[in-house]
N, C-alpha and C positions, 0 to 999 in steps of 0.2 A: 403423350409420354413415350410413346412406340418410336414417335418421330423423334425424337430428341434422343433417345440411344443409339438411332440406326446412324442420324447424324453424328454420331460422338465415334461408333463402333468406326464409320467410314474415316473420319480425319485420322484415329488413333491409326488405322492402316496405311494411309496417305504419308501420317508421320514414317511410319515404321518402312515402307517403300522408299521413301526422300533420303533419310537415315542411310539404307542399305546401300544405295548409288552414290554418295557421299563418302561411306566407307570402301565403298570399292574403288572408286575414283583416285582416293588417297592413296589406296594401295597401290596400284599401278603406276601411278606418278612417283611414288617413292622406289619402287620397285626397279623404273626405269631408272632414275637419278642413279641407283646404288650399281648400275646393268654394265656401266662403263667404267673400269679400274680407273685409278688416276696414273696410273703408267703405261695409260694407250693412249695412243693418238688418232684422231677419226678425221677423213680427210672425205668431202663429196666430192663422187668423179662423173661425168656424163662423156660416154661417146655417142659422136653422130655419126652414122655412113649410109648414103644414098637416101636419107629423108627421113629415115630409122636413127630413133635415139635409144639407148640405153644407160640407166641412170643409176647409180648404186649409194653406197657408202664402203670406205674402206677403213677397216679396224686394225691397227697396226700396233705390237705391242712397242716400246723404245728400246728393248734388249733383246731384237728379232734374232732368232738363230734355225729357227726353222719355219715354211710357212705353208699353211691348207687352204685353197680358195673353193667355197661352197657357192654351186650357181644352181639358184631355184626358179622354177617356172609353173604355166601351166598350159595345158595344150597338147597339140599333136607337135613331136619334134622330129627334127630332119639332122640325121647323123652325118 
């Protein structure tokens, strides 16, 4: 009897885990889908120089009038 609850307890939790990563999953996927207006344009750009690549995405909106370029790293950097 002992064994039969611990196995029901364990699935019901297994369920409720599976559930939660499913719910979160969706979320993020929709979340991304909804991340990009439909009045921007997303262009991938890569530069190479000297065997060094750098590789981005650019988010542009179609009625640019003004623009901010955000560059994130991680590291020690050299000014």
């Amino acid at each position: 009897m002992k064994s039969s609850k611990i196995k029901n307890n364990l699935s019901s939790k297994i369920f409720k885990t599976q559930t939660y990563f499913l719910l979160m999953f969706l979320f993020f996927i929709t979340s991304y889908a909804s991340a990009i207006p439909s009045n921007f344009t997303t262009k991938e750009i890569k530069f190479v120089s000297e065997g060094i690549s750098l590789a981005g995405t650019i988010f542009m909106p179609n009625n640019a009038q003004v623009a901010v370029v955000i560059v994130h790293g991680s590291g020690q950097e050299k000014e």
